[in-house]
C-alpha positions as CSV (number, residue, x, y, z in Angstrom):
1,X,0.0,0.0,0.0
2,X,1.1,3.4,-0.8
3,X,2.1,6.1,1.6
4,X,-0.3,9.4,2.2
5,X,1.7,11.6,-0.2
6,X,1.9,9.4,-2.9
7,X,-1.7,9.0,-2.8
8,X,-2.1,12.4,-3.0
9,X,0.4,12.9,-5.5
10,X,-1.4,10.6,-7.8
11,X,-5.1,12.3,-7.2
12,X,-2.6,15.7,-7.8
13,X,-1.7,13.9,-11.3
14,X,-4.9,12.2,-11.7
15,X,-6.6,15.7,-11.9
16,X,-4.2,17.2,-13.6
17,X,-4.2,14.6,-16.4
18,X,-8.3,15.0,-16.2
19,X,-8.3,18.8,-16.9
20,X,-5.8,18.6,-19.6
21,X,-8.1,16.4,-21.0
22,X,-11.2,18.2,-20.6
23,X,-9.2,21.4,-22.2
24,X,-7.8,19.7,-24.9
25,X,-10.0,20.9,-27.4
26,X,-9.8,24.4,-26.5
27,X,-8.5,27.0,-28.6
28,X,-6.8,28.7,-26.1
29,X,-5.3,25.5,-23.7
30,X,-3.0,25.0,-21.6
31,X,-0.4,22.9,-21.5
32,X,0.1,20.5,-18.5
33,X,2.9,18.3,-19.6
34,X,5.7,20.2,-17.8
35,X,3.7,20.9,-14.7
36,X,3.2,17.0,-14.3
37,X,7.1,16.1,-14.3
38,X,7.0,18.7,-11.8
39,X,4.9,17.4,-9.6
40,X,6.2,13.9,-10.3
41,X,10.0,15.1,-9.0
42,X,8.2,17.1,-6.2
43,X,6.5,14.1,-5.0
44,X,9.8,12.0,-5.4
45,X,11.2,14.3,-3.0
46,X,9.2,14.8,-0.7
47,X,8.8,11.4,-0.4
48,X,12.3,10.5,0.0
49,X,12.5,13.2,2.2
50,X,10.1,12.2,4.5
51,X,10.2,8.9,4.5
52,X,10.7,7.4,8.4
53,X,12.9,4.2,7.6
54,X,16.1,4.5,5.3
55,X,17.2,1.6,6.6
56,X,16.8,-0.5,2.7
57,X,17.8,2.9,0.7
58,X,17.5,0.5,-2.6
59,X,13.1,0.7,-1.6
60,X,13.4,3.6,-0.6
61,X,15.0,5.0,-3.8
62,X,12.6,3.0,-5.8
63,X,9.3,3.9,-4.0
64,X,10.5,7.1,-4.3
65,X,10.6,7.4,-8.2
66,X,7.4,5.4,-8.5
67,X,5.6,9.1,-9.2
68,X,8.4,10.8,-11.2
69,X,7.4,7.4,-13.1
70,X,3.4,8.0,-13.3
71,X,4.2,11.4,-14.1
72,X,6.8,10.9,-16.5
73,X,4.0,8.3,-18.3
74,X,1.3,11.4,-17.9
75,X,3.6,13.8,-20.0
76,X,4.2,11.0,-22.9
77,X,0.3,10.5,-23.1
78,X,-0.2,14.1,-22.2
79,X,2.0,14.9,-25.3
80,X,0.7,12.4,-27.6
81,X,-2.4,14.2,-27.0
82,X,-1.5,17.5,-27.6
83,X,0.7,16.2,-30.7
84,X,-2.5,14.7,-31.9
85,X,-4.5,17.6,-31.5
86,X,-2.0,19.8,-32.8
87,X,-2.0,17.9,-35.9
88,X,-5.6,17.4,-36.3
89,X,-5.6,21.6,-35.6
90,X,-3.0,21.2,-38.6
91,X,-5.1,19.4,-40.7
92,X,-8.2,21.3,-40.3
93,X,-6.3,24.4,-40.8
94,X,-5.1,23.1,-44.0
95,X,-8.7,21.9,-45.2
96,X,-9.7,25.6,-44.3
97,X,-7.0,27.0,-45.3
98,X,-7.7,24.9,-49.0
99,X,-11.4,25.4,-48.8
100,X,-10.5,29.8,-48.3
101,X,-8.6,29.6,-51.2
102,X,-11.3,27.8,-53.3
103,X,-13.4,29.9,-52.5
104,X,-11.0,33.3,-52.3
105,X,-11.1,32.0,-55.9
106,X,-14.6,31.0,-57.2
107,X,-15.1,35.0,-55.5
108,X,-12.3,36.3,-57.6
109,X,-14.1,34.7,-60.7
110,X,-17.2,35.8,-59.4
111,X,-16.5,39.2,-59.1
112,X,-14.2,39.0,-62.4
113,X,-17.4,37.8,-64.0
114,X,-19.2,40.4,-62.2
115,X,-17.1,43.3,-63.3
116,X,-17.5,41.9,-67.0
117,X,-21.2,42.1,-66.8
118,X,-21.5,45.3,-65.1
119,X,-18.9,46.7,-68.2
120,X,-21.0,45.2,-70.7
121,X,-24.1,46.4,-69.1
122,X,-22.6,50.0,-68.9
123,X,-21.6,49.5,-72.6
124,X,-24.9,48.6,-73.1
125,X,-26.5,51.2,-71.3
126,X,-23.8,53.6,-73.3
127,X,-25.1,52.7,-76.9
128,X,-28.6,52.8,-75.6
129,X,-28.2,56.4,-74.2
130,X,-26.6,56.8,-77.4
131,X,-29.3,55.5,-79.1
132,X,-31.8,57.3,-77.5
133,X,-29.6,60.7,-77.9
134,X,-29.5,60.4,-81.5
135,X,-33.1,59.4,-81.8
136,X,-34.3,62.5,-79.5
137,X,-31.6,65.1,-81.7
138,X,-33.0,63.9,-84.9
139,X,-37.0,64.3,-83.5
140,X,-35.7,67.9,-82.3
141,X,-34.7,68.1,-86.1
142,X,-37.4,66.9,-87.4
143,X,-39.5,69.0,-85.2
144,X,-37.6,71.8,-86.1
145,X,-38.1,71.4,-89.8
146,X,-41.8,70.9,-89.7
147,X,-41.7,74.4,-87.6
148,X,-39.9,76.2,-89.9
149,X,-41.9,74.6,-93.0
150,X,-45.0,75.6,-90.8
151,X,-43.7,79.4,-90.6
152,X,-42.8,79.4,-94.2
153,X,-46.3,78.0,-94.8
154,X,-47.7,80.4,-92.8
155,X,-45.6,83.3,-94.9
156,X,-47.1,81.9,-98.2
157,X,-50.4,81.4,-96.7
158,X,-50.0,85.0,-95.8
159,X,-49.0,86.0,-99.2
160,X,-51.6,84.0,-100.9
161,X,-54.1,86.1,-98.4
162,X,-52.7,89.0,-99.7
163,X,-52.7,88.4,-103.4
164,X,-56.6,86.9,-102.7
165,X,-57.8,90.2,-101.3
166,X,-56.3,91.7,-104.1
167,X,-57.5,90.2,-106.4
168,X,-61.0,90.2,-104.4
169,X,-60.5,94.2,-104.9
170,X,-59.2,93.9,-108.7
171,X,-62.2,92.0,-109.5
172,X,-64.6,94.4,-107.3
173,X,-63.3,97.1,-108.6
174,X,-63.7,95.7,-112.1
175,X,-67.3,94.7,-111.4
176,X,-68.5,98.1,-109.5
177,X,-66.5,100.7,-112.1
178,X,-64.9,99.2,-115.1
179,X,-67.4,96.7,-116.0
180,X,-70.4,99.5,-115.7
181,X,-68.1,101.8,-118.0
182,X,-66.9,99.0,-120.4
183,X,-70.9,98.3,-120.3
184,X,-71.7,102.2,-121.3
185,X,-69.1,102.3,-124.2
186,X,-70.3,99.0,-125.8
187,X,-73.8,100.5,-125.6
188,X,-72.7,104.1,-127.1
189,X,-70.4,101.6,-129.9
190,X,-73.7,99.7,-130.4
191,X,-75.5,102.9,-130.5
192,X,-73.2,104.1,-132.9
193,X,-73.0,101.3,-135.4
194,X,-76.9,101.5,-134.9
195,X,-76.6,105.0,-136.7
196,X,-74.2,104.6,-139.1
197,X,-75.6,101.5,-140.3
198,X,-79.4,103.7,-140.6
199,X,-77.3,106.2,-142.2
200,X,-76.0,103.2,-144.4
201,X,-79.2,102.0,-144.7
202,X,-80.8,105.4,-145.6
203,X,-78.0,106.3,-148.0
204,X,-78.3,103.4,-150.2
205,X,-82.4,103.8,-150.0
206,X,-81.7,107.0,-151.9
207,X,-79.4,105.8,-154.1
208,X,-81.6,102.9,-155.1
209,X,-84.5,105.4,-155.2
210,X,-82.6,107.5,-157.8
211,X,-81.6,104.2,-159.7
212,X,-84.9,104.0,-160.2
213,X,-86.1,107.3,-160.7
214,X,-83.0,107.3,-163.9
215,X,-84.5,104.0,-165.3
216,X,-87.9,105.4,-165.7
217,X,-86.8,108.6,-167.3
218,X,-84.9,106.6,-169.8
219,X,-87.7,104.8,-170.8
């Protein structure tokens, strides 16, 4: 049977062994190992130290390393442990560190592809501002065309208005004046044809009148 302190050493180790296991997955651990060798050469001491019969040193000696032993076992598994975890810490940081660079990546293409759209949507956009420039320039053309054809409409409408009223007056003017006084001289030239041709008339009544008159006196 063990001695007191060795027992106690060993529930000292015992607990210590626990919470470096319960830590172990932690991020932010800490490591036991050393502070079990420690208390594996503290108990070794002690318990030579203390120990009430030298008398077979050889025992002694050898009960006395007994939990520098335990301990000594503790740090290997201890460090197995932590060597596992580191590794497995290693391995899942290289996963992740693969997996961030696949998808740094795909992102990278992503947003590659992204840009690419956006600049052929701006193009796009571009030539359909463009587009709709040119279309609205030529409408204000075309507007501005059938504005100034309407103005010089207006101007010949306004000259045709102008050349109707007079000729509204030409031909009132004709009808109320000339066309009364062109009336009264083809009446006084009808007039007057009337009396020359009675004069006509009369003149060669007289000279058929003496005819005759001549023809009886010569027979």
């Amino acid at each position: 049977m063990f001695d007191i302190d060795l027992l106690i050493a060993f529930a000292f180790m015992a607990l210590l062994f626990l919470r470096h296991v319960a830590i172990l997955k932690k991020p932010n651990k800490i490591n036991y190992a050393p502070l079990m060798i420690a208390i594996g050469a503290i108990a070794t001491l002690v318990h030579f130290i203390i120990h009430p019969d030298p008398s077979n040193i050889v025992l002694l000696l050898r009960e006395s390393l007994i939990p520098l032993l335990v301990a000594v076992i503790f740090y290997i598994i201890m460090n197995i442990l932590n060597q596992t975890k580191e590794s497995y810490s290693a391995k899942l940081h290289n996963e992740f560190t693969q997996v961030l660079v696949k998808e740094i990546s795909q992102l990278k293409k992503f947003i590659l592809d992204l840009e690419s759209r956006m600049t052929e949507y701006s193009q796009e956009d571009r030539r359909t501002q463009l587009e709709i420039q040119e279309k609205f320039t030529a409408d204000v053309q075309a507007l501005e065309a059938i504005q100034a054809n309407q103005i010089e409409f207006a101007k010949k409408f306004d000259n045709i208005q102008e050349w109707h009223e007079s000729v509204s007056k030409s031909f009132a003017y004709f009808s109320e004046v000339q066309l009364p006084e062109l009336d009264n001289v083809v009446h006084k030239h009808i007039d007057l044809l009337r009396i020359a041709e009675q004069d006509h008339y009369n003149k060669l009544t007289q000279l058929l009148e003496k005819a005759g008159e001549s023809r009886y006196d010569i027979a």
